[in-house]
N, C-alpha and C positions, 0 to 999 in steps of 0.2 A: 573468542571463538574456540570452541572444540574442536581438538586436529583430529583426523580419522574421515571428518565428511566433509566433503566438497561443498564449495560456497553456496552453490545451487542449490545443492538440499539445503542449505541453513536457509537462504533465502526464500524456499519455499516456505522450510519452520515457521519463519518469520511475517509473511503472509498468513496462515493461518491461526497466529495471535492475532495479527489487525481484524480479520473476519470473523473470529469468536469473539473479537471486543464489542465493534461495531454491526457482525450481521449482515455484513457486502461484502463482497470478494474484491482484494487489491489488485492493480495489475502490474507488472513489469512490463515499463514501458520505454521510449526513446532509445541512443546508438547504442548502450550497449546490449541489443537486442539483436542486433544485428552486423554489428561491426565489433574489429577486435581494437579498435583506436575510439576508446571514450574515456571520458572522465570521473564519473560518478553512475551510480546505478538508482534509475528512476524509478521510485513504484508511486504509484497512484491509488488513491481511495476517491473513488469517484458516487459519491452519494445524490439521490434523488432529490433536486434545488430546495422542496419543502423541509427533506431530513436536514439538508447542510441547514438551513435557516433556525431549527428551530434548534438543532445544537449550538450555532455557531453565529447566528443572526444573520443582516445581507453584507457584511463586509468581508470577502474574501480573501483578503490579504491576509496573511498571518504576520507581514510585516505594522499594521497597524490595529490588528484583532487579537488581542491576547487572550483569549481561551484560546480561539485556534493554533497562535502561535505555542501555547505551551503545550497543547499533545502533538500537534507536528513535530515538536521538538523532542518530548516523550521516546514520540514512534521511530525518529531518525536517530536516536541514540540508543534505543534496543534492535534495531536493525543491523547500525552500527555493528556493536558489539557481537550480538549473534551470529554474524556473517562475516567480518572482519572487511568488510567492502564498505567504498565511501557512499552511503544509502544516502537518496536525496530523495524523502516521504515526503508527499504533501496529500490535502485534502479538497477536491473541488468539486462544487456546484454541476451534475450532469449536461444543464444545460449549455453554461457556461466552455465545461472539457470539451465535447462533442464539439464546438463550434470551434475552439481554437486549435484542439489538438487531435481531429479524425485519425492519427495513424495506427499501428498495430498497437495492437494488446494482447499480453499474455496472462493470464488469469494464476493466482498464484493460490493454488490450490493443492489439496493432499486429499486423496480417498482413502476414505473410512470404512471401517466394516459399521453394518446396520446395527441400530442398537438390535439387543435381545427383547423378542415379542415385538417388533417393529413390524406393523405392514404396510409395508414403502412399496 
């Protein structure tokens, strides 16, 4: 991690690799969201059940899915590193998150100036 910027900015940084990778927005989700007593820093990539499938097929796990397991592993180790925080990335199925995990989400995002000639 680079000393100078606070972990938040890195983990912002750090979100906006997964969403320039993938094209979805990560979130920063779980206690340390909200409490100063947690363990690890959760971000989530929550992709549309068709997308996770056709990346990643219908087995969720990345403890028995090894594609998914090795860019999970990928993403929580330049997380890692970038942010100097214990990043615990994972990737799930929309349908699936929304059902077991409704709580808050924080969208880890960075605004951009428009490209040039852009009519946004």
């Amino acid at each position: 991690m680079s000393t100078g910027m606070p972990a938040g900015i890195w983990l912002t940084k750090f979100g906006v690799i997964v969403s320039d990778y993938f094209g979805r927005v990560p979130y920063h989700v779980g206690s340390s969201l909200d409490s100063k007593q947690w363990r690890d820093v959760d971000v989530r990539l929550i992709l549309p059940d068709d997308e996770f499938a056709a990346r990643f097929g219908n087995n969720r796990s990345s403890d028995t899915n090894p594609k998914l397991a090795a860019i999970t592993l990928a993403f929580a180790a330049l997380g890692q590193q970038m942010t100097g925080l214990p990043i615990d990335f994972q990737i799930q199925p929309q349908s699936w998150a929304n059902e077991h995990y409704p709580g808050p989400r924080s969208a880890l995002i960075e605004i951009r100036p428009a490209e040039e000639g852009c009519q946004c």
